[in-house]
Structures are given as structure tokens and as C-alpha cells.
The first five atom37 places (N, CA, C, CB, O) and aatype in JSON, in Angstrom:
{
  "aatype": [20, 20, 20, 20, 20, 20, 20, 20, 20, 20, 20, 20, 20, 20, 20, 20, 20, 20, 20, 20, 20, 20, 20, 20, 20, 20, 20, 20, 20, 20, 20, 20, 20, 20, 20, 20, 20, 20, 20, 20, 20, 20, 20, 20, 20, 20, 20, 20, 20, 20, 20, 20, 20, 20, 20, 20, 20, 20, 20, 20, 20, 20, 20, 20, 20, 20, 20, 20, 20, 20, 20, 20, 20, 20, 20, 20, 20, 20, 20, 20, 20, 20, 20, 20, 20, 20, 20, 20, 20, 20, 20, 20, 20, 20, 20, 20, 20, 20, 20, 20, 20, 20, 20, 20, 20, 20, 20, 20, 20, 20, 20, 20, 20, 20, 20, 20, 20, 20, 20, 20, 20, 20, 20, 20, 20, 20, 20, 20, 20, 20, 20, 20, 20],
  "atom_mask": [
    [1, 1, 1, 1, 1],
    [1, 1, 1, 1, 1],
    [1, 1, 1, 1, 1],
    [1, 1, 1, 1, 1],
    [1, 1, 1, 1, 1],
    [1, 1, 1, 1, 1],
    [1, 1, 1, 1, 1],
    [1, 1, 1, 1, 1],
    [1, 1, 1, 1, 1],
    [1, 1, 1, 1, 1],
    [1, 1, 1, 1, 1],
    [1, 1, 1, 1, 1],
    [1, 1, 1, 1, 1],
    [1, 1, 1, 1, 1],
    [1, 1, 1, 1, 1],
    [1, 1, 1, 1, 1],
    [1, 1, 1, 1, 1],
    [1, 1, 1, 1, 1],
    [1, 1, 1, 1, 1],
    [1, 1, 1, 1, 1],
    [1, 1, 1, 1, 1],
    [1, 1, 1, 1, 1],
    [1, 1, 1, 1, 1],
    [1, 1, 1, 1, 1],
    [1, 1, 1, 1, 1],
    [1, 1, 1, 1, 1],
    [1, 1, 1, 1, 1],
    [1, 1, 1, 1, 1],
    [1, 1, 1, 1, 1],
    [1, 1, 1, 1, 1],
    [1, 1, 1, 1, 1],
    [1, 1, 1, 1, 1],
    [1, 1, 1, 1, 1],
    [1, 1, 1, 1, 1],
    [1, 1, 1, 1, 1],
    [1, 1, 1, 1, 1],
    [1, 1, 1, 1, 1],
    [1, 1, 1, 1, 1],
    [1, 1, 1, 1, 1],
    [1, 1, 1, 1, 1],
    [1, 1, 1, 1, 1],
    [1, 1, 1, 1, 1],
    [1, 1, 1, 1, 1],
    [1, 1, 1, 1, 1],
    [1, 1, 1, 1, 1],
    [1, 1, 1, 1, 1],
    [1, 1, 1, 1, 1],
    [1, 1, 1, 1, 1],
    [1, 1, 1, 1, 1],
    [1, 1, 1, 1, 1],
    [1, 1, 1, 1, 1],
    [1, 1, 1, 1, 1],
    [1, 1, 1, 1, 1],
    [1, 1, 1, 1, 1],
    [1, 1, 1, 1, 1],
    [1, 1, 1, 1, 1],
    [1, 1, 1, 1, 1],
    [1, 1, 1, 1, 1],
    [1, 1, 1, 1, 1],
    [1, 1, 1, 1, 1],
    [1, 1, 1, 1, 1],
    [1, 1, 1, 1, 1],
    [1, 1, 1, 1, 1],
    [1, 1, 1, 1, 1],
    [1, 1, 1, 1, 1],
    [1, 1, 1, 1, 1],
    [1, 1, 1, 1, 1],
    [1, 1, 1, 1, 1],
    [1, 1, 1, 1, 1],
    [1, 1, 1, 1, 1],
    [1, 1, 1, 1, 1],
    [1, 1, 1, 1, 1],
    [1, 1, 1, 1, 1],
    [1, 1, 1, 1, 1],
    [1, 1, 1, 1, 1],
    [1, 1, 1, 1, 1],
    [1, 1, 1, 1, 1],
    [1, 1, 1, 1, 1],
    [1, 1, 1, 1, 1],
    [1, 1, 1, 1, 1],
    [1, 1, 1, 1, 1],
    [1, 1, 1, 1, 1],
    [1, 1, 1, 1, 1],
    [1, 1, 1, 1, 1],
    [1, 1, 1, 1, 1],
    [1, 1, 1, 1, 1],
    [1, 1, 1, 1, 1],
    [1, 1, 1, 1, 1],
    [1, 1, 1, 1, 1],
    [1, 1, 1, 1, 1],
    [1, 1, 1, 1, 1],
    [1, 1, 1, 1, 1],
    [1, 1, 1, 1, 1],
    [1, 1, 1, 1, 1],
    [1, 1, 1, 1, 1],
    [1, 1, 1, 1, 1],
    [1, 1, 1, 1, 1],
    [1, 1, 1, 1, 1],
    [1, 1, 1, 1, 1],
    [1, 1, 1, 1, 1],
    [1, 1, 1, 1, 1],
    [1, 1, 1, 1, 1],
    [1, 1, 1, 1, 1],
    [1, 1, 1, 1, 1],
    [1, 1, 1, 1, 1],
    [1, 1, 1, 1, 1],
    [1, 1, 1, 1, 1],
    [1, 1, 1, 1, 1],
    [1, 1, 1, 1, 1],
    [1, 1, 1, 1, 1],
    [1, 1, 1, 1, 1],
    [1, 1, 1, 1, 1],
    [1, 1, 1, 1, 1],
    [1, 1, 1, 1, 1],
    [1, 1, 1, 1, 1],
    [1, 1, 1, 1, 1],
    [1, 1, 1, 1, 1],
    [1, 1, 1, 1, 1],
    [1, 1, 1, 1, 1],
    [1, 1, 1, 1, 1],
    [1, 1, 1, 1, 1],
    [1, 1, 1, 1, 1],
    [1, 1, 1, 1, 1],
    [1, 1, 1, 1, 1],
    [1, 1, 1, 1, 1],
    [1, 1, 1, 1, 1],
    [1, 1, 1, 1, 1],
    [1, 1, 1, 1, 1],
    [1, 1, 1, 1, 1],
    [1, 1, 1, 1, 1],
    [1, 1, 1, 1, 1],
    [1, 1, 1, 1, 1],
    [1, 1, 1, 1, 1]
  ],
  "atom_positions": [
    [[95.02, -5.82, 71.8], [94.26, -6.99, 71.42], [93.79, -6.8, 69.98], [93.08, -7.22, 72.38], [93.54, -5.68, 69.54]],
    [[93.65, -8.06, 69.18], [93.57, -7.83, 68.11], [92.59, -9.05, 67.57], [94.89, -7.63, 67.62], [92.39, -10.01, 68.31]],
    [[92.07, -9.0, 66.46], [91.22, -10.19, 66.03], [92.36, -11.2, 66.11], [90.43, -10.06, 64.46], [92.53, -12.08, 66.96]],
    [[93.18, -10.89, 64.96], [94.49, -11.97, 64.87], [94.61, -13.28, 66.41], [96.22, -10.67, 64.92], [94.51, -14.49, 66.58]],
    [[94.92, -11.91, 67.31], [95.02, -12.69, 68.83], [93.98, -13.46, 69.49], [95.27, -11.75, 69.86], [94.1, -14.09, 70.54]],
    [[92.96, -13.33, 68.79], [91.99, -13.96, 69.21], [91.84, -15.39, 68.65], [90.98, -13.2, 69.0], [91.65, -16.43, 69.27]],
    [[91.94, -15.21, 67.49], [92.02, -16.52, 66.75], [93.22, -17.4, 66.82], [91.86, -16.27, 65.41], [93.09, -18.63, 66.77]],
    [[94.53, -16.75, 66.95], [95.14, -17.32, 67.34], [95.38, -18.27, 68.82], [95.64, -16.64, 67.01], [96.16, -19.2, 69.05]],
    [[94.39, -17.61, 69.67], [93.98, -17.73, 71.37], [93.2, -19.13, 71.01], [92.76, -16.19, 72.24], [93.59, -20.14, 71.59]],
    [[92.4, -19.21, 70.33], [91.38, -20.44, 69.94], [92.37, -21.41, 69.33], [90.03, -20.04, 68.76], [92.66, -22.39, 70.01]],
    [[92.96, -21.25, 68.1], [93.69, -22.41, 67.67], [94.42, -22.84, 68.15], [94.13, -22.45, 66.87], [94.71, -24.0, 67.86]],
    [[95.22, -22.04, 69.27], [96.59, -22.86, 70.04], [95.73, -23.34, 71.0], [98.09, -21.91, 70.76], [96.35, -23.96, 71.87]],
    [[94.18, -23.3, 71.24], [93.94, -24.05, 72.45], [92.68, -25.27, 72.01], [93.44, -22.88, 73.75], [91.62, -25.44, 72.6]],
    [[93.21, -26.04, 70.75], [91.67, -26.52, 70.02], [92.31, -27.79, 70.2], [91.05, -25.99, 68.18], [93.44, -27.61, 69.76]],
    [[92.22, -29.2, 70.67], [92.87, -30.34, 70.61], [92.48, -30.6, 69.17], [92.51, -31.4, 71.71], [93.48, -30.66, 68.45]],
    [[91.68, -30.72, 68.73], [91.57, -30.95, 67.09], [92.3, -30.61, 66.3], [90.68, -30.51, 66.51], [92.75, -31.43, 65.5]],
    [[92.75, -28.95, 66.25], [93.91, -28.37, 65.77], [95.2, -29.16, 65.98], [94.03, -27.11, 66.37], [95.77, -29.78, 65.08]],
    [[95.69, -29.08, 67.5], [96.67, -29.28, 67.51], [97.23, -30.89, 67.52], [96.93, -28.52, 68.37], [98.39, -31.14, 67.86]],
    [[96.23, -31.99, 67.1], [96.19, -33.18, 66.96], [97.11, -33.28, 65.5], [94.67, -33.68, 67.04], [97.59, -34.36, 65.15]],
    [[97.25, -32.32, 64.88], [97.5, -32.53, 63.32], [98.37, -30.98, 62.69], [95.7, -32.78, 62.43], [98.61, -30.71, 61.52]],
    [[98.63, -30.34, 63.64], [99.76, -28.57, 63.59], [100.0, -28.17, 65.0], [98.81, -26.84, 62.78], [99.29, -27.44, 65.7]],
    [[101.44, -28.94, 65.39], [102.07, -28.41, 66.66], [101.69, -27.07, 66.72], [103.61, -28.54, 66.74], [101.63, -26.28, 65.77]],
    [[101.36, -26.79, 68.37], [101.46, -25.25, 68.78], [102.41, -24.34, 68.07], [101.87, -25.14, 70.19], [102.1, -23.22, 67.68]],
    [[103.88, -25.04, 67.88], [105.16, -24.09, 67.53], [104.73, -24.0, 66.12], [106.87, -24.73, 67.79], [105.62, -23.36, 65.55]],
    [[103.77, -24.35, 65.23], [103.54, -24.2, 63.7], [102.28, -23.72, 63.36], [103.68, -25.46, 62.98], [101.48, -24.08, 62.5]],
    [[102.26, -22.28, 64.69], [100.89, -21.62, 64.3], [101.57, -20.05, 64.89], [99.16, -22.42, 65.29], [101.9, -19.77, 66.04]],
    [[101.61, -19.4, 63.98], [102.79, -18.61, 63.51], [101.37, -16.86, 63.29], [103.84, -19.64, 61.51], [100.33, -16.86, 62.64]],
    [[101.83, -15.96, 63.94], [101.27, -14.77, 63.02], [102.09, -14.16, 62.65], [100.43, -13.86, 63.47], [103.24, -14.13, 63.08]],
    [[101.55, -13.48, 61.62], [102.03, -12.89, 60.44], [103.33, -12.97, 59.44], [102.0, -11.91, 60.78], [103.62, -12.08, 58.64]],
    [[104.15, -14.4, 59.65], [104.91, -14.84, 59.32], [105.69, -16.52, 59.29], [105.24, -14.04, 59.68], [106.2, -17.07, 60.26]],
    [[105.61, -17.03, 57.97], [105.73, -18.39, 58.63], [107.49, -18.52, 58.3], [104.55, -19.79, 57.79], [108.01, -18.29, 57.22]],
    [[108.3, -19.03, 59.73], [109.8, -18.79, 59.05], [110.21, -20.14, 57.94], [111.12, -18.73, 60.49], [109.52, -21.12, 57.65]],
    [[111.25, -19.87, 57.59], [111.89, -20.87, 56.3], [111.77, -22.38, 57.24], [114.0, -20.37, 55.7], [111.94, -22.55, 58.45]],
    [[111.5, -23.15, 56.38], [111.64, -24.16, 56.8], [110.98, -24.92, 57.68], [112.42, -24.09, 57.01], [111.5, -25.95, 58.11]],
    [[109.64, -24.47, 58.09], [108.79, -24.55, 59.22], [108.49, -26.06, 58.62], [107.45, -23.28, 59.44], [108.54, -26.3, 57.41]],
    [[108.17, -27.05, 59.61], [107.32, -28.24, 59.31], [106.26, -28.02, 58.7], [106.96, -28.92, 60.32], [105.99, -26.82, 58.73]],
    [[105.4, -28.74, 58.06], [104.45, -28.93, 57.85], [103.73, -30.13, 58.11], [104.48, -28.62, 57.0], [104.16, -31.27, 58.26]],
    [[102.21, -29.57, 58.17], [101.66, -28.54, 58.03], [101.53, -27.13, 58.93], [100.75, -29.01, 57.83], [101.37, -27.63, 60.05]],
    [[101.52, -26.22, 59.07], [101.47, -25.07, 59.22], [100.26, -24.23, 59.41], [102.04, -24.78, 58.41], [99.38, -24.25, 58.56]],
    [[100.13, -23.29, 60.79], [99.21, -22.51, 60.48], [99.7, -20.65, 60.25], [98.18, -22.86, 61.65], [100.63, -20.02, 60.77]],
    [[98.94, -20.34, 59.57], [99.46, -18.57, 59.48], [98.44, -17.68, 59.99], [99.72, -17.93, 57.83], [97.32, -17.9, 59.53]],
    [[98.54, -16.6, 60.95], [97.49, -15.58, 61.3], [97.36, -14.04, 60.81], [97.55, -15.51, 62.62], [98.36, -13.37, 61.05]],
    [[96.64, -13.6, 60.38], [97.04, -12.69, 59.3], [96.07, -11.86, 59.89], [96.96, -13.09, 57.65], [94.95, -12.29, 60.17]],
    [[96.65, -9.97, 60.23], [94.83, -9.32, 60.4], [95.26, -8.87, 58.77], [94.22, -7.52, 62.01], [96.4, -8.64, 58.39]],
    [[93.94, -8.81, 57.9], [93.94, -8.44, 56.96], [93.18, -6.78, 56.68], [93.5, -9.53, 56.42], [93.31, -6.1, 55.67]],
    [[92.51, -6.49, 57.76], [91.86, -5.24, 58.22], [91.29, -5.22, 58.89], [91.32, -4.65, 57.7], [90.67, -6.22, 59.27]],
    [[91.14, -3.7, 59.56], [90.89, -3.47, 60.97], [90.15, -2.35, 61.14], [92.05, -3.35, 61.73], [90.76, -1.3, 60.93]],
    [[88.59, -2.26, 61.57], [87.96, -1.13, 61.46], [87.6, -1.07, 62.66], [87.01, -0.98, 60.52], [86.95, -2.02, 63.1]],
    [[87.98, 0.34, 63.75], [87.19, 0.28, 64.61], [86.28, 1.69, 64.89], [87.95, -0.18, 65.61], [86.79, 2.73, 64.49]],
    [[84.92, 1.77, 65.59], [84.47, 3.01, 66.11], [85.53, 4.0, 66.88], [83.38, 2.66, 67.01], [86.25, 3.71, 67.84]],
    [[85.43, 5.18, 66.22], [85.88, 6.18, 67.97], [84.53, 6.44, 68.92], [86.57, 8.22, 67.6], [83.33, 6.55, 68.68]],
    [[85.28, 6.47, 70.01], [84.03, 6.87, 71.39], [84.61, 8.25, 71.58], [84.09, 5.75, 73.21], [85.72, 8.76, 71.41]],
    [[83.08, 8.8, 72.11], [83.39, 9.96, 72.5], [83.8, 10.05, 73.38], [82.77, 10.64, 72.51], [84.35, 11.15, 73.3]],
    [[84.03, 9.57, 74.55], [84.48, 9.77, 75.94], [85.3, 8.92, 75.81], [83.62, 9.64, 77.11], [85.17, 8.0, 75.01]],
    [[86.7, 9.13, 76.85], [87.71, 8.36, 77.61], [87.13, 7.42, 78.24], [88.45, 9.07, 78.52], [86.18, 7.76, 78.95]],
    [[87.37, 6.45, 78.22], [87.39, 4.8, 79.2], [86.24, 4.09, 78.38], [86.82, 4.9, 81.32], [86.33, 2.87, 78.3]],
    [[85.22, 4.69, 77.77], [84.41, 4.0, 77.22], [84.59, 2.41, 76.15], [83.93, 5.03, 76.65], [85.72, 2.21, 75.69]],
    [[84.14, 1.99, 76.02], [84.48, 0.71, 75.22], [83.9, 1.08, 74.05], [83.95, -0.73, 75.77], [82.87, 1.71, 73.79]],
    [[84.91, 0.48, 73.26], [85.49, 0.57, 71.8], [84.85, -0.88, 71.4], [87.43, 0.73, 71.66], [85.01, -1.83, 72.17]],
    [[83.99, -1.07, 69.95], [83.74, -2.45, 69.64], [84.49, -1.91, 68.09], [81.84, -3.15, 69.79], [84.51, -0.91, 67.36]],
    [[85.2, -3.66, 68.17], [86.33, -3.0, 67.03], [85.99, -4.43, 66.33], [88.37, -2.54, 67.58], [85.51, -5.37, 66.95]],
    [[86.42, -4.44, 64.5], [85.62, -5.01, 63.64], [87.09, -6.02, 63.54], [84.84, -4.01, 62.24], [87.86, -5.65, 64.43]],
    [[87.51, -6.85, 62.95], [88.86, -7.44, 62.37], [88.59, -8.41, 61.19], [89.69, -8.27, 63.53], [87.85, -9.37, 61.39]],
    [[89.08, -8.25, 60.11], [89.1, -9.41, 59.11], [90.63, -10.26, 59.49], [89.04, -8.72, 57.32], [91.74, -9.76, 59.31]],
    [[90.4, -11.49, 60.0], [91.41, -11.88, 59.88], [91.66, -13.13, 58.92], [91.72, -11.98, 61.02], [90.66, -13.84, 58.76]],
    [[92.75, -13.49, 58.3], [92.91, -14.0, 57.82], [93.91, -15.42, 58.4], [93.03, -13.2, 57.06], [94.91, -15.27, 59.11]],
    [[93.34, -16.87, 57.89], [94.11, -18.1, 58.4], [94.55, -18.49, 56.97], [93.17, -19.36, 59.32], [93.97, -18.25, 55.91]],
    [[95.72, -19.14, 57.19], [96.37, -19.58, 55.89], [97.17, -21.12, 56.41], [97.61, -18.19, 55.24], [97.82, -21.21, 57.44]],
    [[96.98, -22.06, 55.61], [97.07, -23.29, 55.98], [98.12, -23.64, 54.67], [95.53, -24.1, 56.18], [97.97, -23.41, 53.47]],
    [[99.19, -24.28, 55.39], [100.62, -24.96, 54.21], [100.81, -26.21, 54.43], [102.27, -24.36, 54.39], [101.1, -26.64, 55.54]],
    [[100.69, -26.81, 53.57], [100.38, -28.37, 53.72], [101.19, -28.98, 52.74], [98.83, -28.82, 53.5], [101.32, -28.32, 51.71]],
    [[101.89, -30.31, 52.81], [102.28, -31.13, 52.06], [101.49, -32.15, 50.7], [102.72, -31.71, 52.99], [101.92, -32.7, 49.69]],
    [[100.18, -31.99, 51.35], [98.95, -32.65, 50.22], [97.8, -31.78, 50.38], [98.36, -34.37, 50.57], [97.68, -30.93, 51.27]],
    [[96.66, -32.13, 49.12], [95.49, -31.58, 49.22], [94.97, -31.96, 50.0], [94.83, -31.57, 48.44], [94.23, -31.15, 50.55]],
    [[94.99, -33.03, 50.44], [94.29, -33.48, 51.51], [94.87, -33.01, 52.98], [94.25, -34.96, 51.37], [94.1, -32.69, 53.89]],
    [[95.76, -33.01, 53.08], [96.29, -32.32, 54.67], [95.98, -31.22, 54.52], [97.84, -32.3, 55.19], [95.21, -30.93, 55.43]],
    [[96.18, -30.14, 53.68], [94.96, -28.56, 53.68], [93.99, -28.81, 54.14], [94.37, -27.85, 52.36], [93.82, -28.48, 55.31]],
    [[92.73, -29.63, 53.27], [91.37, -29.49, 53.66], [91.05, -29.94, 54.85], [90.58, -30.03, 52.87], [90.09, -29.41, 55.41]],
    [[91.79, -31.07, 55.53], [91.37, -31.38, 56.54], [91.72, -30.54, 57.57], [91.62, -32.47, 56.7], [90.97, -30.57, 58.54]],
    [[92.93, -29.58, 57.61], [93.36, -28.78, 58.83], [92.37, -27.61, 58.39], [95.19, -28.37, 59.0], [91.51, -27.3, 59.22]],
    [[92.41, -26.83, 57.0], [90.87, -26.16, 57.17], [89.88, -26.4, 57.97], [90.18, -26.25, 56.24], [89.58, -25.68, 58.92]],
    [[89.03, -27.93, 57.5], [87.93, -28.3, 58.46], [88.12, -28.09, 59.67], [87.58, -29.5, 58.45], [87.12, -27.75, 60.3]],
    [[89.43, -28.2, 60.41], [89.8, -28.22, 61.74], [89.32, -26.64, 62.48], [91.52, -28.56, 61.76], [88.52, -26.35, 63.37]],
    [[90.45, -25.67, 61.39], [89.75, -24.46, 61.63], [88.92, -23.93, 61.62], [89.89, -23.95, 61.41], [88.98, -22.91, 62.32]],
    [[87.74, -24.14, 60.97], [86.51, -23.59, 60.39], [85.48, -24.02, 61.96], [86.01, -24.51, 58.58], [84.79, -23.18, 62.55]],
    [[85.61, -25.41, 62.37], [85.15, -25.86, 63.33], [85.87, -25.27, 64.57], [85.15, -27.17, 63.18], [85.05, -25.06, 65.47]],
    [[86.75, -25.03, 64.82], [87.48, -24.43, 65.78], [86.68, -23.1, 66.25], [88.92, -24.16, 65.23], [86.13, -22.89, 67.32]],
    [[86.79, -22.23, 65.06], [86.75, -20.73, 65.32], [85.34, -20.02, 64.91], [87.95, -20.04, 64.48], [84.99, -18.89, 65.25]],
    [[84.53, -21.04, 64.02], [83.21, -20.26, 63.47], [82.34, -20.08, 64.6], [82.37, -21.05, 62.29], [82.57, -20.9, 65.48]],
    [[81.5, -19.36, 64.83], [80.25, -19.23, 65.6], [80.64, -19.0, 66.9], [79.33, -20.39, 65.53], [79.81, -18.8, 67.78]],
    [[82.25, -19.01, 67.18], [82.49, -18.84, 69.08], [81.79, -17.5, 69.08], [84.49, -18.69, 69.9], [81.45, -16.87, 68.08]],
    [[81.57, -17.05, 70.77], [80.82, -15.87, 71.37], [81.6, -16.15, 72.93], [78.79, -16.02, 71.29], [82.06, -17.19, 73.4]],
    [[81.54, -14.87, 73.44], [82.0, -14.59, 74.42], [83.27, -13.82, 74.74], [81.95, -15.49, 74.82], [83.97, -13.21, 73.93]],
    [[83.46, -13.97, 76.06], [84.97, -13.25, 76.37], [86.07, -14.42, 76.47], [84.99, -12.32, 77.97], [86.22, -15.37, 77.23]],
    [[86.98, -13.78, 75.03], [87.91, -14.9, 74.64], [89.37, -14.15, 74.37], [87.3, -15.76, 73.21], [89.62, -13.24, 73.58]],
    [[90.38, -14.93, 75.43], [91.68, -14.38, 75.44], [91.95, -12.76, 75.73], [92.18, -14.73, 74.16], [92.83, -12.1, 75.17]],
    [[90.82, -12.17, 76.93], [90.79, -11.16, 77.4], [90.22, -9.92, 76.71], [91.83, -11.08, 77.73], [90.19, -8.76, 77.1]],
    [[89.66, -10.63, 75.31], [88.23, -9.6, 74.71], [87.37, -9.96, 74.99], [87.85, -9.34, 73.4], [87.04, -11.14, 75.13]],
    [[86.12, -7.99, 75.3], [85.02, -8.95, 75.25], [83.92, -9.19, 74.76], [84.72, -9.08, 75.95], [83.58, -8.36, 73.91]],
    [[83.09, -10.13, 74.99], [81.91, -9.91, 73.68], [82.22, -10.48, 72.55], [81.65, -8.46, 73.19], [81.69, -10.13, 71.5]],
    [[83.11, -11.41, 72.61], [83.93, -11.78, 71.1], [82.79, -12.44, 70.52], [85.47, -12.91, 71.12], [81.94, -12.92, 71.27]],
    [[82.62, -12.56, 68.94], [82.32, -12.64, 68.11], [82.63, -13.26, 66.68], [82.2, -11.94, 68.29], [82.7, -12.49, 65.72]],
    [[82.81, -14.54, 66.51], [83.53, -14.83, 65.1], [83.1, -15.93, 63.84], [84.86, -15.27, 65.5], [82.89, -17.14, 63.72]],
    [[83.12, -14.89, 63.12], [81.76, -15.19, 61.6], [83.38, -15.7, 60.69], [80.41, -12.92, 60.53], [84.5, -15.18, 60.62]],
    [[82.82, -16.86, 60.15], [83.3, -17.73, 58.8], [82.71, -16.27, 57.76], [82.22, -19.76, 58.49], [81.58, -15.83, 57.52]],
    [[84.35, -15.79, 57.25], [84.36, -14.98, 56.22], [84.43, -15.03, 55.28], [84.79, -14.47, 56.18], [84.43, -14.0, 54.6]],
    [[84.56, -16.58, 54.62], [84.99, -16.64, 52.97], [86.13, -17.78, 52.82], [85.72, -14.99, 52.37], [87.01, -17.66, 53.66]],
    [[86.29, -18.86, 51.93], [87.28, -19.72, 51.83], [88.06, -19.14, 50.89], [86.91, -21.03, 51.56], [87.51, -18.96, 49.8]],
    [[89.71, -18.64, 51.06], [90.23, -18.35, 49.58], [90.68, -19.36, 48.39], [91.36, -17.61, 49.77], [90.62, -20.57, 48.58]],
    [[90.96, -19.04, 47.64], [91.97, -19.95, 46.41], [92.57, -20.63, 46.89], [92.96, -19.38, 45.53], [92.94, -20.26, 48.0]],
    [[93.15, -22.28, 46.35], [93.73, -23.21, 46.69], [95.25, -22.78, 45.66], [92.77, -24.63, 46.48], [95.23, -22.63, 44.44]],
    [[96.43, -22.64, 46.54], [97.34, -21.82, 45.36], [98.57, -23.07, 45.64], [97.92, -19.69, 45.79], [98.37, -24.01, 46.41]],
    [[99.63, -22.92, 45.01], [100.64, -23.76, 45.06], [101.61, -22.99, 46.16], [101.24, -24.04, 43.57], [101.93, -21.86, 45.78]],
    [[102.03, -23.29, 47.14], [103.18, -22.55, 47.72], [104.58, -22.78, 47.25], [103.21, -22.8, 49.08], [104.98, -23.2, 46.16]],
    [[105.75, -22.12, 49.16], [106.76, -22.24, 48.55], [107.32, -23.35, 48.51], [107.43, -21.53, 48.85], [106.91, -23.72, 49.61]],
    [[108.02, -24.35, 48.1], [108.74, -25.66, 48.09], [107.71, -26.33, 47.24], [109.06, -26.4, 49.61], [107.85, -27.54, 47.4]],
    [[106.71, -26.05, 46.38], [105.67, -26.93, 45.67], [104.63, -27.47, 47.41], [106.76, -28.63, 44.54], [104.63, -28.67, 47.68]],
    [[104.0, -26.64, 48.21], [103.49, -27.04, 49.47], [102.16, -26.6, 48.72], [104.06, -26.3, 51.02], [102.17, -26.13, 47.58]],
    [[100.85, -26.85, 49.58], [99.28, -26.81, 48.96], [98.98, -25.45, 50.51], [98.03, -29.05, 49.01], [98.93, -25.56, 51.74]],
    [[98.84, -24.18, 49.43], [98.15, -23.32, 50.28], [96.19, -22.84, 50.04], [99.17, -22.03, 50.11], [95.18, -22.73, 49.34]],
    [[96.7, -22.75, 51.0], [94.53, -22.31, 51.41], [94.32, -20.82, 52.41], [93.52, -24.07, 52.94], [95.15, -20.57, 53.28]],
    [[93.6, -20.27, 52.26], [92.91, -19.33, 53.65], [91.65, -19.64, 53.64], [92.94, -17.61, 53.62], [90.89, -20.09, 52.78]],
    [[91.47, -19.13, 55.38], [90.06, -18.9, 55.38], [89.9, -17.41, 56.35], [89.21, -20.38, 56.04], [90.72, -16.82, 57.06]],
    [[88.9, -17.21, 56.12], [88.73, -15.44, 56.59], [88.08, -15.89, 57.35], [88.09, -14.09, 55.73], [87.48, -16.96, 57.29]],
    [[88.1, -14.59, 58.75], [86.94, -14.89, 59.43], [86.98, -13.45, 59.76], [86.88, -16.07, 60.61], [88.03, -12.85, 59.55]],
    [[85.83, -12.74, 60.33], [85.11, -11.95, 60.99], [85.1, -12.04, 62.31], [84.07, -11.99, 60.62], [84.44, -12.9, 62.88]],
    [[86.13, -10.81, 63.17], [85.82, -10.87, 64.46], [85.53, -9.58, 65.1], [86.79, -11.5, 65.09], [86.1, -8.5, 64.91]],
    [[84.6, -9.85, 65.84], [83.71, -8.57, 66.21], [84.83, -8.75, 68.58], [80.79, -9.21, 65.87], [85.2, -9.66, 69.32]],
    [[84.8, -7.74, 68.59], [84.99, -7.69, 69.77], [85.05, -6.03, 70.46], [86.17, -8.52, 69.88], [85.39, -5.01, 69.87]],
    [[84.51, -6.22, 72.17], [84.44, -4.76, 72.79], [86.2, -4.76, 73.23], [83.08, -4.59, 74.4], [86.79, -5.85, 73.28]],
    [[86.87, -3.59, 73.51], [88.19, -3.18, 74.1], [88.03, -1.75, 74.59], [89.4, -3.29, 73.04], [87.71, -0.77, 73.92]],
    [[88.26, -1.8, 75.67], [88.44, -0.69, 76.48], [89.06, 0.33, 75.64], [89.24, -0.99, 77.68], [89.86, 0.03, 74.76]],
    [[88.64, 1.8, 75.94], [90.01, 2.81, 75.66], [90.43, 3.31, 76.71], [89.87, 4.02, 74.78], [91.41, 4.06, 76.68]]
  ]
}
């Protein structure tokens, strides 16, 4: 389990999301050639977790993950941003079989040009979650 999976667990299950980025165009860690747009991307960007001293004990493990949004206009970015930001900020609980989940709005990145002339964006988030060892 991974932050990535977590967020990804939320966006394939957000009707808001998927009102405006088919399930099949929410992609981790790779978006293939030619994907429709708009597009979502799941990225862990780093991963810090405690060691426990004992076997079986639970592990609370840190994740920066990263969302990346490919869009045909500026405006189809910001609005599937908004989608995400509302989707995934402030959830708590046990989500997609972590538990204790946890997930903090980490930062909006640069608005950059993609590939085909497409409008890219990220947004970071912070996910805190317990996992067994």
C-alpha cells in the first residue's frame, strides 16, 4: 500500500472526478501516448516511513504524492484540479485498506506546457497512513 494507492482509491471513486476524466484516464506513474484528454497522473514523489521495533507492529508511513492533470485548455486543468483538491484534501479514515488515512493539500505546482502543446498542472498532497509489518 502506498500513498499513490490511496489517492488513486479516492479519485477513481469521486463522481465529480469522474464526471469530467474517465476511470481508464487516471493512470499511475505513467500516462501512455495518446491517452484522451483530459487525464489524470499518480505519482509517489517520496516516501518516508518509521521502523518498529517489533514484528507485526504497525508502521505509520508518510507519502508525498504527487497528481498531475493534462488538459486540452486552461480551463479544463483548473477545473479538474478543483475536482481533485475537493476530492482528496482533508479525507481521514480507513481508505482502500489503510489505516488511519490522512490527506493534507501539499502545494499547487507550475502551470507548464505539455506534450502535443496540452496544459499541465500538479498538485501534491500529504498522506499520512498506519500499515502493518
Amino acid at each position: 500500500m502506498t500513498g499513490a494507492d490511496i489517492i488513486g482509491a479516492l479519485l477513481t471513486a469521486d463522481a465529480a472526478v469522474l464526471d469530467v476524466v474517465a476511470v481508464d484516464r487516471i493512470k499511475e506513474d505513467r500516462l501512455p501516448d495518446g491517452v484522451a484528454l483530459p487525464a489524470i497522473l499518480v505519482r509517489t514523489v517520496s516516501s518516508v516511513d518509521r521502523q518498529p521495533l517489533k514484528r507485526g507492529a504497525v508502521e505509520r508511513q508518510v507519502d508525498r504524492v504527487s497528481v498531475t492533470v493534462r488538459a486540452v485548455s486552461v480551463r479544463d486543468r483548473k477545473d479538474v484540479i478543483r475536482r481533485i483538491r475537493e476530492c482528496c484534501t482533508g479525507r481521514t479514515g480507513d481508505i482502500s485498506g489503510a489505516l488511519r488515512v490522512s490527506v493534507l493539500s501539499a502545494g499547487l505546482g507550475p502551470s507548464l506546457i505539455g506534450p502535443g502543446d496540452t496544459f499541465e498542472q500538479t498538485q501534491d498532497f500529504k498522506v499520512s497512513f498506519d500499515a502493518l509489518t
